[in-house]
N, C-alpha and C positions, 0 to 999 in steps of 0.2 A: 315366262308367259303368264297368261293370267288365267284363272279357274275360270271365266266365262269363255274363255276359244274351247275350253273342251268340256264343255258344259254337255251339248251334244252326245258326246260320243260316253260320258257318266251316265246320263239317264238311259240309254240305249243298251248299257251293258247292266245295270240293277234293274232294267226293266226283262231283261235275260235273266237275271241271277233269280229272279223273282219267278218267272215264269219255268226253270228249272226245278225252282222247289227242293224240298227236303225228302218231300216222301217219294219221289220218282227217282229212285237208282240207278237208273240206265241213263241219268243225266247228268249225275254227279260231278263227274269229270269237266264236263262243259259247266258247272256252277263253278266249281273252281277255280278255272278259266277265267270268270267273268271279272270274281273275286281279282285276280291278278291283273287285269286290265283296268280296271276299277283303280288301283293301285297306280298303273302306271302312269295313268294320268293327272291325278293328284300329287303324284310327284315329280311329273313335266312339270306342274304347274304350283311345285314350290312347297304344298302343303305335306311336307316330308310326316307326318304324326299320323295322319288320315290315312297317307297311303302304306306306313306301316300296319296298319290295323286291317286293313284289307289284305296286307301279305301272310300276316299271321293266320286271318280266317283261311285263307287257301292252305296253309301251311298243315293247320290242322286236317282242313280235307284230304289233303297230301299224305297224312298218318293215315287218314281213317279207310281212307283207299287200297294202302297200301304203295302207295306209288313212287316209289324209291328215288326216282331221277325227279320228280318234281318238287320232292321235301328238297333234293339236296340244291335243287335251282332257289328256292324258295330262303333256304337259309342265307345262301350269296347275295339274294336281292337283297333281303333285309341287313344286311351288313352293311350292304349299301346305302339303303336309305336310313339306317343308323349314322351313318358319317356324313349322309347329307345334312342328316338332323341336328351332325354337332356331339354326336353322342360316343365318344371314339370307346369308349368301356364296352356299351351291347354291340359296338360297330365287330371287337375282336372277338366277341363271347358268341355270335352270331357266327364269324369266319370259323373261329374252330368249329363250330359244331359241323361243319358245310365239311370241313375239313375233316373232323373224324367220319365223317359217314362214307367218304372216299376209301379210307383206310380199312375200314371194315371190310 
């Protein structure tokens, strides 16, 4: 598909991410969110590099949160769009990590 059918649905969600803000903590969670949707549509739509960068920012909110189950979703995503990327090296270095935080 092409980055213009979800043009739409990017601007709507960094117009979220934006409106969540940094300094408002009770929103956090839903900027994260947005961060990851943001993501997801950039990588329907091909741009597998964009939508890692978007995973990783959640990824970190996911630390900064504390939010256990969304770092370890977060790591699997980007595994994934590591090997959509072509990138099979961060594609496995991304899985274990998904994979050790299971083990823990």
């Amino acid at each position: 598909m092409e980055l213009q059918e979800y043009d739409l649905a990017i601007r709507a969600y960094k117009k979220l991410k934006d409106f969540c803000g940094l300094e408002n903590e009770s929103l956090h969670h839903l900027r994260m969110k947005a961060h990851e949707q943001i993501s997801v549509c950039y990588g329907a739509a091909g741009y597998y590099n964009v939508a890692i960068t978007y995973l990783k920012k959640a990824l970190q909110m996911s630390y900064l949160l504390r939010d256990h189950v969304s770092e370890l979703q977060y790591y699997d995503k980007l595994s994934r769009e590591y090997g959509n990327a072509g990138n099979p090296v961060k594609m496995v270095e991304y899985h274990k990590r998904a994979f050790e935080g299971l083990v823990e």
